[in-house]
C-alpha positions in Angstrom: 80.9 107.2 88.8 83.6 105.5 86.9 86.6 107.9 85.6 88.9 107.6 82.6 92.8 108.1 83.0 92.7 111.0 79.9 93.4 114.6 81.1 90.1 116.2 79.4 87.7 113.7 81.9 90.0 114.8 84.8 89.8 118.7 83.3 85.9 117.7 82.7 85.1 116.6 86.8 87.9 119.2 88.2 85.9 122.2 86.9 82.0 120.8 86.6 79.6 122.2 88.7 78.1 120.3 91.5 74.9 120.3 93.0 74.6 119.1 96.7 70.8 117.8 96.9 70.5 118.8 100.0 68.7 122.2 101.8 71.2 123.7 102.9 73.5 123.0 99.9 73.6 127.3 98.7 74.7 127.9 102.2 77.5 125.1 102.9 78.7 126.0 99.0 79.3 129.3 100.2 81.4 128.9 103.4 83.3 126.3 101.4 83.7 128.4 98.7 84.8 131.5 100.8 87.3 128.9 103.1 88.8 127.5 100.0 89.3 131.1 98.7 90.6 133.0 101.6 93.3 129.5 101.6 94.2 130.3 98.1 95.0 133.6 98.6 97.4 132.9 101.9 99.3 130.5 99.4 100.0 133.2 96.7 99.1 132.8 92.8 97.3 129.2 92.0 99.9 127.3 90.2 97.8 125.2 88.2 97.9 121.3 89.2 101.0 119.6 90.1 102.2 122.8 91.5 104.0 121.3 94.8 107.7 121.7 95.1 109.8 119.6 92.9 112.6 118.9 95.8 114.7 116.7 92.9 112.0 113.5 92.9 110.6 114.3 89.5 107.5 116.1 91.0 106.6 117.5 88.0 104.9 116.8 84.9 106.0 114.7 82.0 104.4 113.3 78.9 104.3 109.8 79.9 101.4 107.4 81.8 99.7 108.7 84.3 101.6 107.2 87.7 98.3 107.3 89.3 96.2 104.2 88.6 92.3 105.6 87.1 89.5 104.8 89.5 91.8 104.6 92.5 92.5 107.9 94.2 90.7 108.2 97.9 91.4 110.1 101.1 91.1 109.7 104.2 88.2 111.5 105.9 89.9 112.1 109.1 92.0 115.1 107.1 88.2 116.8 106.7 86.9 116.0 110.0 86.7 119.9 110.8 84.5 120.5 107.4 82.5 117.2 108.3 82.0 117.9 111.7 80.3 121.4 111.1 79.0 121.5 107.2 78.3 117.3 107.2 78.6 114.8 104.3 76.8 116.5 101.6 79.2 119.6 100.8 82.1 117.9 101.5 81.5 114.9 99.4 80.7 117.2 96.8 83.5 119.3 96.8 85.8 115.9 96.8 83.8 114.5 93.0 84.3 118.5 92.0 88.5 117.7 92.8 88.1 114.1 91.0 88.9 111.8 93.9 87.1 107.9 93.3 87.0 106.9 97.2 87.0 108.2 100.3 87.6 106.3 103.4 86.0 106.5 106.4 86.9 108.0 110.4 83.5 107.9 112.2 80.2 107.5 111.3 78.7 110.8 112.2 78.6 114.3 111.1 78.4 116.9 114.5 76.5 119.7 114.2 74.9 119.0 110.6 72.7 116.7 112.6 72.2 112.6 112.5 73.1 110.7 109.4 71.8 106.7 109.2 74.3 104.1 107.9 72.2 103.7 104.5 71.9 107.4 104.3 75.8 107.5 104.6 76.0 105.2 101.8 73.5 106.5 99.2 75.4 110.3 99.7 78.5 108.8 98.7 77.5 106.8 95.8 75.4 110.1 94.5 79.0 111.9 94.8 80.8 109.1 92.7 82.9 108.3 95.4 83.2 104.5 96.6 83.7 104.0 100.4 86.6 101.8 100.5 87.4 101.2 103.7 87.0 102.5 107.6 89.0 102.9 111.0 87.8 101.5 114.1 89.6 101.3 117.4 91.6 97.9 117.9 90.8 97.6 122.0 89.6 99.5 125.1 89.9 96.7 128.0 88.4 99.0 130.3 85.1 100.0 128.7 83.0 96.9 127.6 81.0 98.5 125.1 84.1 100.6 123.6 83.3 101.1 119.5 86.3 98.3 119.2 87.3 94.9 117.4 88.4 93.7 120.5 84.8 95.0 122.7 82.3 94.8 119.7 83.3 93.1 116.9 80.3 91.7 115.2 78.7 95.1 115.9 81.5 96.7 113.8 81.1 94.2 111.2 77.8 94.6 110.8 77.9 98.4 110.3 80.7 98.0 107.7 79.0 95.7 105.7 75.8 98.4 105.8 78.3 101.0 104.1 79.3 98.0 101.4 83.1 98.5 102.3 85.1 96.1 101.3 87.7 96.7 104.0 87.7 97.3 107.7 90.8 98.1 110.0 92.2 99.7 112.7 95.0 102.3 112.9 95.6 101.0 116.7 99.3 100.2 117.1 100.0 95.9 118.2 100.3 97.0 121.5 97.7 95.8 123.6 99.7 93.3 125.2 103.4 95.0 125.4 106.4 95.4 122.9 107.4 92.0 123.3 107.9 89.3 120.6 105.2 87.0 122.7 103.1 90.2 123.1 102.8 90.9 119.4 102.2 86.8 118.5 99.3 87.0 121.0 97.6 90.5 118.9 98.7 88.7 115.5 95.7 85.9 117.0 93.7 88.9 118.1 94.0 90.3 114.4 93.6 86.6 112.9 90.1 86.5 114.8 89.2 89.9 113.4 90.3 88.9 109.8 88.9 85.6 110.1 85.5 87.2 110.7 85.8 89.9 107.8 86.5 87.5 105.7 83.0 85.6 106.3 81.5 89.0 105.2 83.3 89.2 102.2 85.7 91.6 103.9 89.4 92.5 104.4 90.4 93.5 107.9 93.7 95.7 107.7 96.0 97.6 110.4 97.8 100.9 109.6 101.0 101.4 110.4 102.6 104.4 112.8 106.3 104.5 112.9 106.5 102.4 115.8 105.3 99.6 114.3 108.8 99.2 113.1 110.5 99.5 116.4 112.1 96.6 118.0 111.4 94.0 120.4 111.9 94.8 124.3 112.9 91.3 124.9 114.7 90.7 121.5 116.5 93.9 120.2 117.5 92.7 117.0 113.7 92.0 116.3 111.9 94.5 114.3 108.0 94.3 115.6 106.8 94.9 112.2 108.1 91.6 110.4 106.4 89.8 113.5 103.1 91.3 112.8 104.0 89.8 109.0 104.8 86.6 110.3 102.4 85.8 112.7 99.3 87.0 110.9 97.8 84.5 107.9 97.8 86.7 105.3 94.6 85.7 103.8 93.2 86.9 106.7 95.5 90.3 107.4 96.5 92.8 105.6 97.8 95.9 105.8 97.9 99.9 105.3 101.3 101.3 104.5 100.9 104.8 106.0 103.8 105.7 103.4 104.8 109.3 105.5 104.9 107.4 108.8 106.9 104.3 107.3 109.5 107.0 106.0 109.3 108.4 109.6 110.6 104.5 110.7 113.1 104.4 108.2 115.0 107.7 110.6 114.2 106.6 113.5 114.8 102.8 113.5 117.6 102.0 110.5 119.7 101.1 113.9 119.2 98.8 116.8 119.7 99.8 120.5 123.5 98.7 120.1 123.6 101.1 117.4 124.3 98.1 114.6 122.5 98.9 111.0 119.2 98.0 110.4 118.1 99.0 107.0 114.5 99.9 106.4 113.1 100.3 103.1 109.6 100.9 103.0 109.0 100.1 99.4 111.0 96.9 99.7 108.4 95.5 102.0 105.2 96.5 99.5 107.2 94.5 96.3 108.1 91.6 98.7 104.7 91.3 100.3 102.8 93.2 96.9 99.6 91.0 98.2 99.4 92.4 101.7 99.0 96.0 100.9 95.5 96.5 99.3 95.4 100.3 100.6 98.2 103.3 101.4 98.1 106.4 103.0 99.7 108.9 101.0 101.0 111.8 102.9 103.8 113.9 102.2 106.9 115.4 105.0 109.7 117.9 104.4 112.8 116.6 105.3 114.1 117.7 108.7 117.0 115.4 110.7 116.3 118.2 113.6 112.8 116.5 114.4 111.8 113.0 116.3 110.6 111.9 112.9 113.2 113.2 110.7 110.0 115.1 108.4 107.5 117.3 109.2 104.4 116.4 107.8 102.8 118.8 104.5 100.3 118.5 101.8 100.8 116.0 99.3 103.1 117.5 96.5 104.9 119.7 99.0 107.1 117.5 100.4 110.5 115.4 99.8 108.7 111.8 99.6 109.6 110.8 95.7 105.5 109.4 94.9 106.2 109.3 91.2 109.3 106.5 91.9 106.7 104.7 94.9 103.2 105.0 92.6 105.1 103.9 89.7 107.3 100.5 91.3 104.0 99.4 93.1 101.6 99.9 90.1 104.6 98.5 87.4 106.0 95.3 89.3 103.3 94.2 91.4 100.5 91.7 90.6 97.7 93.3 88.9 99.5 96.5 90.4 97.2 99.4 88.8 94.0 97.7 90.0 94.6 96.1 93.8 95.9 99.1 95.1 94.0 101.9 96.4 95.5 105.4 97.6 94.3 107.7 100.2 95.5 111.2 100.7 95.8 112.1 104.1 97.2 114.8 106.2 96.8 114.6 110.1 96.1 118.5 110.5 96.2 120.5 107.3 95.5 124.2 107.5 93.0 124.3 105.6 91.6 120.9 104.6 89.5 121.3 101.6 92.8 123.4 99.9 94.5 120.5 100.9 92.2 117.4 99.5 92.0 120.1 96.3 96.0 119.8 96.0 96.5 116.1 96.5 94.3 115.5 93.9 95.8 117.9 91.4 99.2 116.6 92.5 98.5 112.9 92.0 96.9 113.6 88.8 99.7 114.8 87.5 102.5 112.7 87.9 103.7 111.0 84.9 106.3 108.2 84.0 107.7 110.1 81.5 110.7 112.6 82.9 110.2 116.5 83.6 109.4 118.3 80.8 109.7 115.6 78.4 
């Protein structure tokens, strides 16, 4: 179900009534409904959307464009895996069309208690929710276990159920590190994730890695060489490409803007999305309050509540990239929300409301 960029579709698929299609629809609509109520009213008075914090970034709303590209708003169903793993597919996908998301992409195959789910079943539910399955993550390696779920262990096997969903991607958000921190270790998984790509590619797919933060650590053997721009080097990238996993890449820019001897390393994590604007065909968008005290220099939050600026990120990538409002997809994701439907709602309403104009223009 395609979706227009004006504010009476978005008002029109935020508040329309869905019907799940499946038996126990009534029952999973409830507990949903009751879950996302009782998380409401822990957060105080709803706010309307775009009601995160503006922490000086120009959360709010303006008159301008929409920053957010139409058609192109996903998350990651890893943030719902509690809802998925005991209500299933059905209600959640159809609470995501009800909060206007375009894409979902996928964590696992399987729904827990709700019972067994076939690959074409998978499929069909999300195409009857509107919702495109844009991409999936798989585990990179697991030497010791054969007939490990991996690229490394079963790769055609993964291939082949990817291509049963239709996605047009297929990664891993497995760290390089099978084979050490080393320069030579990372140049031997850049052939690992040439293989990988090379095979996607024959399938009409893109194979992509996600970033952590230590991704952009440096070399044991060679300090002054950041891992990351190895993995960029070493990989053909019309075979590779990449996830920016925007929260964790802001994490990198704290913790590894300095090398061991303490000389500056500067780290921009947008810099390396307009340099490279080809490489990045997905994002994870999570959000982090400031905090210097921590490892990571944030602490992850929902999307909107945070001090990442999305309207300035959103709006360089879309404006001064290569066909910038239609290559890029965005995935809201939070590792562990409180309550994950609340936070899926918010993203959305966040997202949707960021404009180019200024606040309160």
């Amino acid at each position: 179900m395609s979706r227009t960029s004006k504010d009476t579709e978005l008002a029109r698929r935020l508040s329309r009534r869905n019907i799940l299609g499946v038996a126990a629809g009534a029952t999973a609509a409830t507990i949903i409904g009751t879950a996302t109520a009782q998380a409401a009213a822990a957060q105080g008075p709803a706010k309307g959307p775009g009601h995160g914090q503006d922490h000086g970034h120009g959360h709010g709303k303006g008159k301008g464009k929409p920053v957010l590209p139409p058609g192109r708003l996903g998350i990651q169903l890893y943030s719902l895996r509690d809802k998925i793993s005991t209500l299933g597919f059905a209600p959640v996908f159809a609470e995501l069309e009800k909060y206007g998301y375009d894409e979902i992409e996928l964590a696992g195959y399987t729904q827990g208690s709700a019972g067994p789910i076939t690959l074409a079943q998978l499929k069909r539910l999300a195409k009857d929710h509107g919702l495109n399955p844009i991409g999936s993550h798989v585990g990179y390696y697991d030497d010791n276990n054969p007939g490990a779920y991996t690229f490394a262990q079963n790769l055609e096997k993964v291939l082949d159920d990817a291509q049963a969903l239709g996605l047009k991607h297929i990664g891993t958000a497995s760290g390089p590190f099978r084979y050490g921190s080393t320069v030579d270790g990372w140049k031997r998984a850049a052939d690992d994730f040439n293989t990988y790509g090379a095979a996607a590619r024959k399938r009409g797919m893109k194979f992509y890695q996600h970033n952590h933060a230590e991704e952009f650590s440096f070399a044991t053997d060679k300090p002054n060489v950041r891992l990351y721009d190895v993995l960029l080097a070493e990989t053909d990238p019309d075979l590779v490409y990449l996830e920016m996993d925007i929260y964790w890449a802001y994490c990198a820019q704290f913790r590894f803007s300095k090398r061991v001897d303490g000389t500056r390393a500067p780290l921009d994590p947008l810099k390396y999305v307009l340099k490279y604007p080809n490489r990045y065909p997905l994002f994870h968008v999570k959000d982090g309050v400031r905090d210097e005290t921590t490892r990571d220099g944030y602490r992850m939050t929902d999307v909107g509540d945070g001090d990442i600026d999305y309207k300035t990120f959103l709006s360089k990538v879309t404006s001064r990239t290569h066909h910038g409002r239609t290559y890029h997809h965005w995935q809201a994701e939070h590792d562990n929300p409180v309550e994950s439907l609340a936070f899926a709602r918010k993203s959305s309403e966040h997202l949707h409301s960021l404009r180019t104009g200024r606040c309160g223009d």
